[in-house]
Wavefront OBJ file of the C-alpha trace (Angstrom):
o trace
v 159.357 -76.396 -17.534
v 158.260 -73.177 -16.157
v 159.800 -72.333 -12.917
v 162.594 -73.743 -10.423
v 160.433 -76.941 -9.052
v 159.966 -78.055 -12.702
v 163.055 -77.496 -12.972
v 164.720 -79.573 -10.210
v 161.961 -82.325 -10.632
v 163.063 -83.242 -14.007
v 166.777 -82.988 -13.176
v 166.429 -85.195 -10.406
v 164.121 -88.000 -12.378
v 167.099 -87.581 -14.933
v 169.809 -88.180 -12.137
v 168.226 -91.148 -10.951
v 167.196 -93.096 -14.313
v 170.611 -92.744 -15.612
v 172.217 -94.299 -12.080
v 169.825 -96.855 -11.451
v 172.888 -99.414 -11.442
v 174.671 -97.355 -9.025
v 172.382 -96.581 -6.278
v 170.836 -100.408 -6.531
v 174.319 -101.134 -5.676
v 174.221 -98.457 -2.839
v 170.948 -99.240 -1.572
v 170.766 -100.702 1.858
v 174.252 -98.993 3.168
v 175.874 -95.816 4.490
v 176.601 -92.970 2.439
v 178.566 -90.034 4.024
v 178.972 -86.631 1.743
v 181.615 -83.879 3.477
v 180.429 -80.481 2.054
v 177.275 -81.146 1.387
v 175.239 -78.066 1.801
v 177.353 -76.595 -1.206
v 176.703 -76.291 -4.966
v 177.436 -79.900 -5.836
v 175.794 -81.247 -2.899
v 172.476 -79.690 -3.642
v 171.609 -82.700 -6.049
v 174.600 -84.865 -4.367
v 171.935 -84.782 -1.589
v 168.673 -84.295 -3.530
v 169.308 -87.300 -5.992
v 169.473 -89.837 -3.438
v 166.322 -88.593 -1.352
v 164.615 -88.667 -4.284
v 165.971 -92.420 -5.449
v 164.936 -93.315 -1.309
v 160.981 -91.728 -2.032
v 160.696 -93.039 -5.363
v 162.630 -96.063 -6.585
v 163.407 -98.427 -3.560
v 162.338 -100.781 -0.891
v 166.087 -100.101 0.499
v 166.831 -97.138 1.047
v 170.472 -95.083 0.979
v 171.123 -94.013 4.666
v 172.828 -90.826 3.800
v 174.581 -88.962 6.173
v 175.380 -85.118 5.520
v 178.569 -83.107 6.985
v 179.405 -79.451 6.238
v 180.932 -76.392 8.693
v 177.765 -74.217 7.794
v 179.742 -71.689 7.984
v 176.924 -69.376 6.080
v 174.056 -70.900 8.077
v 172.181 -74.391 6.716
v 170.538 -73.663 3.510
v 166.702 -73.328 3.104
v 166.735 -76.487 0.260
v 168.411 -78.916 2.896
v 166.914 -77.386 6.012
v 163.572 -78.479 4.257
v 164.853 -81.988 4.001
v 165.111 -82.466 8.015
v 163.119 -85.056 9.654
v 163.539 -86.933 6.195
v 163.814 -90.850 6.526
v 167.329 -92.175 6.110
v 168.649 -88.742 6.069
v 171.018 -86.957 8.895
v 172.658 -83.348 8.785
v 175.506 -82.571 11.000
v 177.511 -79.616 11.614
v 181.055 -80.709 11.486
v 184.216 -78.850 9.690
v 186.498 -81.662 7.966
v 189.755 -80.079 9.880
v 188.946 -81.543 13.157
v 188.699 -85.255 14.204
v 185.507 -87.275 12.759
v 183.431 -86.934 15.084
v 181.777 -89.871 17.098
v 178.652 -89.443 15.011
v 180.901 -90.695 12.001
v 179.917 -94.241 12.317
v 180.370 -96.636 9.612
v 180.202 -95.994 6.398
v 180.356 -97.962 3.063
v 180.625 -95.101 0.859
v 182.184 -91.294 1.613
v 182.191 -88.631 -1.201
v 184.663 -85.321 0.078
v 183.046 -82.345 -1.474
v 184.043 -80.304 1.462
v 185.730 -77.451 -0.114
v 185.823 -73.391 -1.208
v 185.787 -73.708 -5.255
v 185.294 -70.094 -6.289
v 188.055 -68.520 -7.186
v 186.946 -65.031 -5.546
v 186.290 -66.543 -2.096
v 189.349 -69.261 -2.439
v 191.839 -66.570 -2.592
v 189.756 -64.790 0.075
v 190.228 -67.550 2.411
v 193.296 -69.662 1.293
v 194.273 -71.600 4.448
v 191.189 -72.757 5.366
v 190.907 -73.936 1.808
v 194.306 -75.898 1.863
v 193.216 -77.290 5.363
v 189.756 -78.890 4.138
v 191.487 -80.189 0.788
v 194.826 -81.907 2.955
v 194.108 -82.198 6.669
v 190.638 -83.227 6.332
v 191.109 -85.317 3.261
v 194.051 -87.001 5.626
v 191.094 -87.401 8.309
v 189.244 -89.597 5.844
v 191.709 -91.479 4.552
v 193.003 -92.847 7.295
v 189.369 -93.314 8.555
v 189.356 -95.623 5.467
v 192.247 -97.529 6.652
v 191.123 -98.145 10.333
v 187.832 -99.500 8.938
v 189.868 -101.842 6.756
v 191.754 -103.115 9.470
v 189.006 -103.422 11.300
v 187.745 -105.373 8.524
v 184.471 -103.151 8.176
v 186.090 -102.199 4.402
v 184.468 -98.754 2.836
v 183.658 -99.788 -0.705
v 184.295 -96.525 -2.038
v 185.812 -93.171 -1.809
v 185.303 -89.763 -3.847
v 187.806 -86.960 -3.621
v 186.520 -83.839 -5.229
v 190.077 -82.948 -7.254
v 189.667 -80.161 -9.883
v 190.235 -79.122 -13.673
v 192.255 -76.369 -12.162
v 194.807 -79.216 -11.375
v 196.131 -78.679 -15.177
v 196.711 -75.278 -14.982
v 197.006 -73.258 -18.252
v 197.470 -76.350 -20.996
v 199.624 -76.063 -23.037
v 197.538 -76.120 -26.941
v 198.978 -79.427 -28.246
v 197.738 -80.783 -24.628
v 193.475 -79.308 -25.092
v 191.772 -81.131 -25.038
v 192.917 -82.389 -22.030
v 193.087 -85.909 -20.941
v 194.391 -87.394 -17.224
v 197.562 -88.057 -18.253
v 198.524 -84.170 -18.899
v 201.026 -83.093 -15.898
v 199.517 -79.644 -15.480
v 201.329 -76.055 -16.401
v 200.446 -74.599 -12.528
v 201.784 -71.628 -10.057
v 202.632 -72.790 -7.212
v 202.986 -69.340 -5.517
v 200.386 -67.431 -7.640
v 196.960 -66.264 -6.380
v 195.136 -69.400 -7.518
v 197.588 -71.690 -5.337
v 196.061 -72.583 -2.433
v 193.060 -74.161 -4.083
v 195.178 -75.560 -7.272
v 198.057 -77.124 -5.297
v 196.343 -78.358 -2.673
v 193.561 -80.560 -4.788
v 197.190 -81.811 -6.714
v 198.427 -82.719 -3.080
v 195.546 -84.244 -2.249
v 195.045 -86.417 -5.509
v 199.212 -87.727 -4.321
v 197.520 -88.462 -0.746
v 194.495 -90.458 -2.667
v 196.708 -92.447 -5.369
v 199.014 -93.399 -2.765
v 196.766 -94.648 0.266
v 194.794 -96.561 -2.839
v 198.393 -97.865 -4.158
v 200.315 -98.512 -0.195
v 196.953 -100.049 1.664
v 194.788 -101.455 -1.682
v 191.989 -99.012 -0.686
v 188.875 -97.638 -3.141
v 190.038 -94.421 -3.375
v 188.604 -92.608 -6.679
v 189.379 -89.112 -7.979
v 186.780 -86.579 -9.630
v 187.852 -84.075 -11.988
v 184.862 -81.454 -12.968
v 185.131 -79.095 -15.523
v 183.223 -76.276 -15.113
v 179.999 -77.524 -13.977
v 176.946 -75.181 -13.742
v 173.059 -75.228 -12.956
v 171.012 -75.337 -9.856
v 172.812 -75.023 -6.575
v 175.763 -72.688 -7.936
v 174.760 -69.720 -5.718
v 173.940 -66.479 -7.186
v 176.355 -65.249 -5.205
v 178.725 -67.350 -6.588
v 180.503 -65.102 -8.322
v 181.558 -67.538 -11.204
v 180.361 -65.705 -14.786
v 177.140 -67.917 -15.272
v 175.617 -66.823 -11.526
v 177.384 -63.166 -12.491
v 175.188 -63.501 -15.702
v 172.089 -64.363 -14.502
v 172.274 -61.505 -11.692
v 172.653 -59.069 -13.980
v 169.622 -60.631 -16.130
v 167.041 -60.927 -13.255
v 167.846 -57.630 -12.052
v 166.948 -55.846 -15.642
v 170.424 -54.583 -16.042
v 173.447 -55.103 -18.698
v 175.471 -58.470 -18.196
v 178.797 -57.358 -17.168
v 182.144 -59.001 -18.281
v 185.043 -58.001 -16.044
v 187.248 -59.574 -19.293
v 187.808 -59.363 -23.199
v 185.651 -62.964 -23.369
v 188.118 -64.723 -25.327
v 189.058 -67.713 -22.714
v 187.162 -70.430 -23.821
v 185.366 -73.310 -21.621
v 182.820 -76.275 -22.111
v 180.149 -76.346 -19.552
v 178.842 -79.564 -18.205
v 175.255 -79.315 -16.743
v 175.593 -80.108 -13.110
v 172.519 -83.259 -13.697
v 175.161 -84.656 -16.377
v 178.165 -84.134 -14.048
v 176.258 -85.318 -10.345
v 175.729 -88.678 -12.807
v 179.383 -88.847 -13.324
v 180.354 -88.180 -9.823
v 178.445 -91.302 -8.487
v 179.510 -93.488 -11.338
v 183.259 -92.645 -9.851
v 181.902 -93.847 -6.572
v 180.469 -96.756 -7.389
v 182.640 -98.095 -10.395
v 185.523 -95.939 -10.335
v 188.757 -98.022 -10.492
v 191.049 -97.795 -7.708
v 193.419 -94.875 -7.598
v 192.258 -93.463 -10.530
v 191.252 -90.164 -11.644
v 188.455 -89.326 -14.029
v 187.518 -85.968 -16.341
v 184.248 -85.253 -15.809
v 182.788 -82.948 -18.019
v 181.620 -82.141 -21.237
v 183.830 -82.174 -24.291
v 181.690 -80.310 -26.459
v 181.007 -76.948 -27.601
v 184.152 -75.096 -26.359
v 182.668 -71.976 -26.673
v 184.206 -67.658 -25.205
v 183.013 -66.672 -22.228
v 181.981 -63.510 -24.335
v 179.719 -66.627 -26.582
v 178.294 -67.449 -23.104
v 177.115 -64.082 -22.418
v 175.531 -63.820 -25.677
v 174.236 -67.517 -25.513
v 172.252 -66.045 -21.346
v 171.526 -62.687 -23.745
v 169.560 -64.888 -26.164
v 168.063 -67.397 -23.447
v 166.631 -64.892 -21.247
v 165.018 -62.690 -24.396
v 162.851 -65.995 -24.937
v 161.743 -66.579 -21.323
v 161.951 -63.055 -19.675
v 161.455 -60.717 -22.719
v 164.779 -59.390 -21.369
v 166.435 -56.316 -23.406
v 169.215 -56.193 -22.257
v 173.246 -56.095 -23.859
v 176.536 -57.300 -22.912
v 178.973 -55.006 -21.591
v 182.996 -54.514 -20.931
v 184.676 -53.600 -17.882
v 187.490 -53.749 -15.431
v 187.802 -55.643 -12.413
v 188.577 -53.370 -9.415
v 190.330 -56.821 -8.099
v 194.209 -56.679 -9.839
v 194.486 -60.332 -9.560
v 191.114 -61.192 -10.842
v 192.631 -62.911 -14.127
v 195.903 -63.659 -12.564
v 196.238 -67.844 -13.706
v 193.399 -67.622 -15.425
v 193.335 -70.667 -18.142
v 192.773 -69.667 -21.747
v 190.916 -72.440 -22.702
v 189.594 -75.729 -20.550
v 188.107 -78.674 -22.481
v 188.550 -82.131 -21.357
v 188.683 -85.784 -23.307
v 186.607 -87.657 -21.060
v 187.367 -90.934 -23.039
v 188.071 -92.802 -20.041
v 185.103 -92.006 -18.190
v 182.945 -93.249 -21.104
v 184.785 -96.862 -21.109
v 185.248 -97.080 -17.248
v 181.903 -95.773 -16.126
v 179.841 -95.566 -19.308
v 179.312 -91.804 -18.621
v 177.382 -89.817 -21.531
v 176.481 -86.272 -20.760
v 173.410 -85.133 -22.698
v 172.141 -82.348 -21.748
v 173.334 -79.831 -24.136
v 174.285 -76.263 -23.471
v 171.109 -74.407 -24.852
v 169.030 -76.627 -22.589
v 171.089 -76.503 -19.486
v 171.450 -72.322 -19.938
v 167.060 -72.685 -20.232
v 166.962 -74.696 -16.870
v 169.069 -72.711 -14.999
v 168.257 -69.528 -15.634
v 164.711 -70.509 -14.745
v 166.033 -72.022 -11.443
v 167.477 -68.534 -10.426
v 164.754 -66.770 -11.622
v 163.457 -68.581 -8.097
v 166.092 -68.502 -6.144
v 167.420 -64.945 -6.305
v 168.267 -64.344 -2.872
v 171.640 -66.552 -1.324
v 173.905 -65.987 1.081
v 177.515 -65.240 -0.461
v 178.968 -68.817 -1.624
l 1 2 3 4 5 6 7 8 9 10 11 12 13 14 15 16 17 18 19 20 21 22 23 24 25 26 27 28 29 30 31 32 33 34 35 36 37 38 39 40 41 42 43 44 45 46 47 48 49 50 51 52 53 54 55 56 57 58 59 60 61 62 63 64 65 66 67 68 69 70 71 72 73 74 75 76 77 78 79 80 81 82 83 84 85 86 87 88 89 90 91 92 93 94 95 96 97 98 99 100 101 102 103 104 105 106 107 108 109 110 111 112 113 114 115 116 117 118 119 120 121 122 123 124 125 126 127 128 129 130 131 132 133 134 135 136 137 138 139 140 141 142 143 144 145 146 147 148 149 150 151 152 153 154 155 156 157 158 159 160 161 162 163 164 165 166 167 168 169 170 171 172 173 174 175 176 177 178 179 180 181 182 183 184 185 186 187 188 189 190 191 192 193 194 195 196 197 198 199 200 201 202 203 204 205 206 207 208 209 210 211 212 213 214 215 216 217 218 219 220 221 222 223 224 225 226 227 228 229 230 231 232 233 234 235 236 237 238 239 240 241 242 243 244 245 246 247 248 249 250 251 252 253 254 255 256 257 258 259 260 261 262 263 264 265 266 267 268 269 270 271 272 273 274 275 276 277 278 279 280 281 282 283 284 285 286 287 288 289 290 291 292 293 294 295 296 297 298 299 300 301 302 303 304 305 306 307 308 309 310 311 312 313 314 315 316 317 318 319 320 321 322 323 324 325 326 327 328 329 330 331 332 333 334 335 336 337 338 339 340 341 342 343 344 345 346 347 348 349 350 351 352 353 354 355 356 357 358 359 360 361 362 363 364 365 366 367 368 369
């Protein structure tokens, strides 16, 4: 692979041959993704235009939702006009609107998930994760009772949900409670996905509904913004622009990072053969590696395709909450995503650090995320 189209043409053939089962199942009805202009929906949307062009007679009709509140992006602006396809602007607080239709399958991705812009703009990021998860819900219920069923539901939840584990609970499976402020600056995004999972588990439980519960851990790769302002778009800024990576910490908190091809997989496997009021890790369980290994791992990556010479540096957040809540470690078991949904991430870290750094080497210009 040499550039971003390389790139996204083998993640996308990837995507597709390892959910053949699912979209067969999907093909011929109504998919509706909330948020989809954002980092997840970029191959949320991508995989199933490319399953519609290239692997069926009958097609997904997908139908795409976000507030576009930064303008529709170039990637999905390109896909207008595409068969089966619709894009809508529509924020998730207000009432579906009329457009909504019927659908047999909704995924809710509709959400602020970095932390920087999340505690810049905390109520509108409790509103999409509880009033306009409430929306769909009880859209879900009025279709069942007017026996046009939805056969499946995807809340976007969070690894954030555990908080700071304690160490006899990482790696982490579902069952761990969670060690989480409820008042500190990560809040409004960590409490509110915890809220909504109670809203999910119990319209699943009270009305028998197929209501299914994602948990990523620290996905990465083509559609996280450059602007992102998570450490791997941070990273590759500094990279492409020929200057010192930054760290704006001592590296020590440790992570395993999920490719987002491996984790998109996951996500629709949830959909389509998620059980019913449950949630599900998805991730990848290992290497748990510093984010000060990370930067070295970019340091190494971008010598062999950039001839870059440059060194990782230390220094100090101007923003005093910047680590505030800030997990030590995050690893997940994802045990029960392999026997529920036969989910097996492989691509491994030095590949996924190769493809994405050659996506952004293309796509250095974004609006902030």
């Amino acid at each position: 692979m040499k550039n971003a189209n390389d790139v996204v043409a083998a993640d996308l053939g990837y995507i597709c041959d390892h959910l053949s089962q699912e979209f067969s199942t999907m093909s011929g009805k109504r998919l509706v993704i909330t948020g989809g202009a954002g980092f997840l929906g970029y191959y949320l949307v991508q995989a199933v235009v490319h399953w519609n062009r290239h692997f069926t007679d009958s097609p997904i009709d997908l139908a795409v939702y976000d507030n576009f509140m930064r303008g529709v992006p170039d990637w999905l602006e390109d896909l207008r006009g595409e068969n089966n396809l619709s894009i809508e602007a529509y924020d998730v607080v207000d009432p579906l609107p009329a457009s909504f239709g019927d659908a047999d399958f909704i995924i809710h991705a509709a959400t602020i998930a970095s932390p920087i812009y999340y505690r810049k703009h905390p109520i509108e990021t409790m509103d999409a994760n509880v009033q306009g998860l409430r929306h769909l819900l009880d859209y879900c219920l009025e279709q069942k009772e007017k026996g046009k069923p939805v056969e499946g539901f995807l809340f976007y939840s969070t690894s954030e949900i555990y908080g700071d584990p304690t160490p006899e609970n990482i790696p982490t499976p579902e069952t761990y409670r969670g060690n989480v402020s409820c008042t500190g600056p990560r809040a409004c995004y960590d409490e509110s996905k915890r809220y909504g999972e109670t809203l999910c588990v119990n319209f699943a439980r009270q009305y028998d509904l197929p209501i299914r519960i994602a948990r990523p851990f620290n996905n990465y790769g083509p559609g996280l913004k450059i602007t992102d302002r998570r450490a791997l778009p941070d990273f590759a800024r500094n990279v492409l622009d020929g200057n010192d990576i930054v760290m704006l910490s001592d590296g020590a908190p440790t992570r395993t990072f999920c490719y987002v091809a491996d984790a998109v997989v996951g996500y629709y496997k949830i959909l389509a053969r998620g059980q019913n009021g449950e949630s599900y890790n998805i991730g990848i369980d290992k290497p748990e590696i510093s984010i000060r290994e990370l930067a070295d791992r970019v340091v190494e990556t971008s010598r062999e395709l950039f001839g870059y010479e440059g060194k990782v540096v230390m220094e100090v957040s101007d923003d005093k909450d910047y680590l505030t809540d800030n997990p030590n470690r995050r690893c997940p078991i994802i045990d029960k995503a392999v026997e529920h949904l036969d989910y097996r991430p492989g691509i491994q870290l030095e590949e996924g650090l190769k493809r994405s750094l050659l996506w952004y080497a293309d796509n250095r210009e974004a609006e902030d995320a």
